[in-house]
C-alpha positions, 0 to 999 in steps of 0.5 A: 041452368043459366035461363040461357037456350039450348041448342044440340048440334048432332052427328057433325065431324069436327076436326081434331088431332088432323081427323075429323070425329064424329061428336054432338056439341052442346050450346048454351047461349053463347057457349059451348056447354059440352062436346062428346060422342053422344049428347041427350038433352030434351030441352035442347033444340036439336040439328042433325049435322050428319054429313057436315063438317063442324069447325070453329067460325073463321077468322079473317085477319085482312077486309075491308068493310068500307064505313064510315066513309064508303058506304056506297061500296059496303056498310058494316051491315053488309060486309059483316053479313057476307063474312057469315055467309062465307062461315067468318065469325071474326073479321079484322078491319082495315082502316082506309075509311073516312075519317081514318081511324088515326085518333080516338075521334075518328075512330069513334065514328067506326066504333059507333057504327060497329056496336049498332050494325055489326052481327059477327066479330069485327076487330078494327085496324088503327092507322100508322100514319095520319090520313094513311099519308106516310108522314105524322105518326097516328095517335098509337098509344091512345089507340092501343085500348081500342084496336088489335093493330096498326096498319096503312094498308092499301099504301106502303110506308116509304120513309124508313124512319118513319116506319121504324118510330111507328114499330118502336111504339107498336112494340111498346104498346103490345099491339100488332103492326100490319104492313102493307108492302108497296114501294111505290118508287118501284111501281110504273106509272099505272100500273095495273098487273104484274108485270108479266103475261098479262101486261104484255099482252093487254098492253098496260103498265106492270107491276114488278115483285120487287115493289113488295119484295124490297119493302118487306127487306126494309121492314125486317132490318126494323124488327130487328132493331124494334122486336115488333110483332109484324105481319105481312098482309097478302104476300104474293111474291116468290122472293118475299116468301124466301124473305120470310122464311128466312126471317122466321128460321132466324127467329123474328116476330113475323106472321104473314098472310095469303088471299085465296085468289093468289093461291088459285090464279096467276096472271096467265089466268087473266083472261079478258080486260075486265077489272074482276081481275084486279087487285094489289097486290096482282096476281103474279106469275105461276112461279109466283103461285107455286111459291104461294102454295108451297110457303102456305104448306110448309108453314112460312105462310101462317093462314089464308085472309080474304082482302075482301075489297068491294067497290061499285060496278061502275068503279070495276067497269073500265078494264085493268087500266082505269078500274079500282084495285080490289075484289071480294072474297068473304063468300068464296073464301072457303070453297076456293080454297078447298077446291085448289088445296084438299080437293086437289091433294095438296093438303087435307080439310084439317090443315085446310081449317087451321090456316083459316082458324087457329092459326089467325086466332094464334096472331091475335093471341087467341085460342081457338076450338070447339070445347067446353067453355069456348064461345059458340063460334061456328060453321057447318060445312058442306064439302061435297057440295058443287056450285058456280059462283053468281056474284048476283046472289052475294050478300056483299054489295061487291059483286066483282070477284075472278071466281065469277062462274068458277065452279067450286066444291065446298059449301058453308051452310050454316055460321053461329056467332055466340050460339045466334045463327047469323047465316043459314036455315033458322038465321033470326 
């Protein structure tokens, strides 16, 4: 024995094979020891997860834990405790922090803060351009050692040759890029919705498909030409998921994403003039959505990432016009997907748990499972579970979400990182 503590998970159902199974699951430290049907260990301290669901922690390819620079909005202390509550054991970094992380002096005010406060995974995001500005090219190679990719997210890169330098040297480096998809030459002054159902009937500016739809065309005529291995962050457009599919039956390097809010809403669901239900992308038209949940199904979407965008109550106070694009998402990530998607019939818990598991982890090159010899990542669910979202009772220091008093099925209870309970009963 290792000197390492045991801990023995029995009775819970993980997935496999598109079923779930009944097994025991050994940890040791920071391991799986072993996973079968029935497990005797005396010297494990023992769970019963009858009823539970067991599934490898999740994997967030898209948030925004705000620090260095944000702090008032979240830290990585609170971010990272609210991604294990909402059963995430890996999260991906967005880089609009100040400084922004485009040189390895910047990034070390990120990385620093990261080892000390960080109690689950977080994999950083460099930027693509200095100061996420579109112009001078960040520091990619020196970067490369120290972050899964490279994104400007929150701005479009609107020069075209700028774009193709940056994917040239991503592609050399060996590194991901992630591309926030916004010509904002195709955006109207203030736009603040889709341009659509709610925008004629708040009376603001909109915010057409276009801006994203055209930007992603852009950027595969440069895969093309660089083999870069690219991702669409939150794609929300009908004519972007034809884009997509189009590129991947061609054979492109090319992975996307969608939030749980764009599979759950469309702008016909915004209801009030409250910043809760803004965010950018917006939530588009209900042709939108479908398009959304069909590329999810057919697998042109490759998993579901949260964008998890907290920002103060104040800057979340002033209506669609004047509050910040963003809302949060680790905390009920799982349960509104399960609620619109396995709980409605369109897809089962298995697929459910793969769009959040191993399909990120197959986009940053990782395998993912619960077996002998992998990392005790996990989280027990509850899918019988029925609660109504109260942003007060968020671990985040975000509070403004369009779930606010949805109800919703699908619980997480518990989340292990490296064997170490980081949310639940018996967290340290």
């Amino acid at each position: 024995m290792s000197g390492w503590s045991l801990t023995l998970l029995k009775n819970g159902l993980i997935s496999s094979g598109g079923q779930c199974k009944r097994r025991d699951v050994l940890l040791e430290g920071p391991w799986i020891a072993r996973v079968a049907q029935a497990i005797d260990c005396p010297a494990a301290s023992v769970r019963d997860l009858t009823g539970y669901i067991l599934s490898p922690g999740f994997i967030d390819l898209h948030a925004h834990l705000r620090e260095p620079g944000f702090s008032y909005k979240e830290t990585i202390r609170t971010g990272t405790r609210a991604a294990a509550a909402g059963g995430f054991t890996t999260v991906c970094a967005m880089p609009n922090l100040s400084p922004a992380p485009d040189s390895l002096d910047h990034f070390s005010k990120e990385a620093a803060i990261l080892r000390t406060d960080a109690i689950i995974e977080v994999l950083p995001f460099g930027a693509i351009t200095r100061g996420r500005k579109g112009q001078a090219l960040a520091d990619i190679e020196a970067l490369a050692p120290h972050v899964i990719g490279y994104s400007d997210d929150g701005k479009g890169v609107r020069q075209d040759a700028v774009m193709e330098q940056a994917m040239a040297r991503a592609a050399k480096a060996g590194r991901l890029l992630a591309a926030h998809c916004e010509d904002e030459n195709l955006v109207a002054p203030g736009g603040c919705v889709h341009d659509g159902a709610a925008a004629r009937r708040f009376g603001v500016p909109g915010i057409t498909g276009e801006s994203e739809w055209r930007q992603i065309e852009r950027d595969l005529a440069l895969v093309r030409k660089t083999n870069v291995s690219y991702h669409v962050c939150h794609v929300s457009a009908r004519e972007s998921v034809a884009l997509l599919r189009r590129a991947k039956a061609e054979g492109l390097p090319v992975t996307c994403e969608c939030t749980p809010h764009q599979i759950v809403f469309c702008d016909e669901d915004i209801t009030a003039d409250d910043g809760r239900f803004k965010m950018n992308p917006p939530l588009r038209a209900a042709e939108d959505r479908e398009a959304i949940i069909e590329g999810l199904l057919d697998g042109t979407i490759d998993c579901i990432a949260t964008d998890h965008a907290p920002h103060t109550a104040a800057e979340k106070a002033n209506g669609l016009a004047g509050s910040a694009f963003g809302v949060v998402g680790f905390e009920t990530a799982f349960a509104a997907c399960y609620t619109a998607l396995v709980k409605k019939g369109l897809c089962g818990l298995p697929f459910l748990l793969e769009k959040l598991t191993g399909a990120p982890g197959r986009i940053l090159g990782r395998e993912v499972s619960i077996a002998e010899g992998m990392p005790a990542d996990l989280a027990a669910l509850d899918r019988k579970a029925t609660w109504r979202v109260d942003p007060e009772r968020f671990l985040s220091r975000g509070r403004s979400t369009p779930f606010a008093d949805r109800e919703l099925t699908g619980k997480v209870v518990t989340t292990w990182y490296h064997g170490r309970i980081v949310y639940g009963e018996g967290m340290e």
